[in-house]
C-alpha positions in Angstrom: -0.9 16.3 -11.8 -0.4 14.2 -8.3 2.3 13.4 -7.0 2.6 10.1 -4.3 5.6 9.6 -1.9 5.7 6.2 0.0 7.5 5.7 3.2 7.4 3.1 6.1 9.3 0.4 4.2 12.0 -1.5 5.8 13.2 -5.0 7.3 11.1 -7.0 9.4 10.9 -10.6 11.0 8.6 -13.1 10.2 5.2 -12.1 12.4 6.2 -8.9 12.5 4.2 -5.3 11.1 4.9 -2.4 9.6 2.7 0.4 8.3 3.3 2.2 5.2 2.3 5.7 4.1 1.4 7.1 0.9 1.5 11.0 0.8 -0.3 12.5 -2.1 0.3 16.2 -3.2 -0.6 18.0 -6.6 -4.9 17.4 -6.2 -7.6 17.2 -4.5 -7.3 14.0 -2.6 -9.8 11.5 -3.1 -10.4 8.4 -1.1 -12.1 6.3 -3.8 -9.6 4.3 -6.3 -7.2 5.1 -4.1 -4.8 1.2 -4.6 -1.9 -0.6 -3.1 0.0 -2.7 -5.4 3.3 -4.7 -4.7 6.3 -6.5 -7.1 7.9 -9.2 -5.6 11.4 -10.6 -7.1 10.7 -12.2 -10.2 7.2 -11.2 -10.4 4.4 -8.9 -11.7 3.5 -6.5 -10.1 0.0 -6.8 -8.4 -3.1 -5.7 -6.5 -3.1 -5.9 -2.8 -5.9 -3.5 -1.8 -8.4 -0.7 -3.4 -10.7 1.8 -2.0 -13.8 1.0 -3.7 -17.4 2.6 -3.4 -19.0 3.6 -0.1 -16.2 3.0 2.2 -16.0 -0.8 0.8 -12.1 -2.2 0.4 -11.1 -4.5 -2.0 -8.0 -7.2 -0.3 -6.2 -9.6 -2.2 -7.1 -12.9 -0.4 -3.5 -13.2 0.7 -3.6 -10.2 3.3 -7.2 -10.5 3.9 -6.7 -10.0 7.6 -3.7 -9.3 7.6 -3.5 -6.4 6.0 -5.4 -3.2 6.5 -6.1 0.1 4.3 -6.9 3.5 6.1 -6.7 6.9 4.8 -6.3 10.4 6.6 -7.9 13.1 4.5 -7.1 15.9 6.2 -3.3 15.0 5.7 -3.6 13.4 1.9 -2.5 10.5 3.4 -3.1 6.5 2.5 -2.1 4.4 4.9 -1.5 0.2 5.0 -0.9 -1.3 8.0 0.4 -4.7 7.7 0.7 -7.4 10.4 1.8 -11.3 10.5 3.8 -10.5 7.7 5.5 -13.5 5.5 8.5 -13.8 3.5 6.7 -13.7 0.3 4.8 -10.2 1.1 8.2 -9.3 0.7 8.0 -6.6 -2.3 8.1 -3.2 -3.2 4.6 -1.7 -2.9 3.0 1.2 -4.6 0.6 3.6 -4.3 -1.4 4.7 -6.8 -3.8 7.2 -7.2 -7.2 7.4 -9.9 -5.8 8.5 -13.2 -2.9 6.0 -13.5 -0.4 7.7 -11.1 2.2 6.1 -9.4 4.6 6.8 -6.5 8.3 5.2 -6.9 7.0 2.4 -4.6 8.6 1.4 -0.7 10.5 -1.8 0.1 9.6 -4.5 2.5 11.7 -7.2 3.6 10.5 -9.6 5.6 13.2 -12.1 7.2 14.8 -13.6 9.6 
């Protein structure tokens, strides 16, 4: 069983950043498949970024450069650091973890 916790959420102007954190408890953490996703208002919910093999990260074009993935082993933590942010990254984002786990997701408002 894993358990994920997201934090760093909050209200932000247009241009601003914000960094999110995914704590992950319950296993042994593991960087690979390790995924960001986000649900706007009125809409699916959807892939923003992946750890993939060898280090490689997958982006959704929309943050690509924008956004970036890191993770912390030694603390079980996933990190997204997101700059230039626009109104419509505004969403609640998710971690989740290989095996179909899911935290109860953070929520980022960006306006003015």
């Amino acid at each position: 069983q894993v358990q994920l916790v997201e934090s760093g959420g909050g209200l932000v102007q247009p241009g601003g950043s914000l960094k999110l954190s995914c704590a992950a408890s319950g296993s042994i953490f593991t960087t690979n498949g390790m995924a960001w996703y986000r649900q706007g208002p009125g809409k699916e919910r959807e892939l923003v970024a992946r750890f993939i093999s060898f280090g490689n990260i997958y982006y959704q074009d929309s943050v690509k450069g924008r956004f970036t993935c890191s993770t912390d082993n030694a603390k079980n933590t996933l990190y997204l650091q997101m700059n230039s942010l626009k109104s419509e990254d505004t969403a609640v984002y998710y971690c989740r973890a290989p095996g179909g786990y899911w935290g109860k997701g953070t929520l980022v408002t960006v306006s003015s």
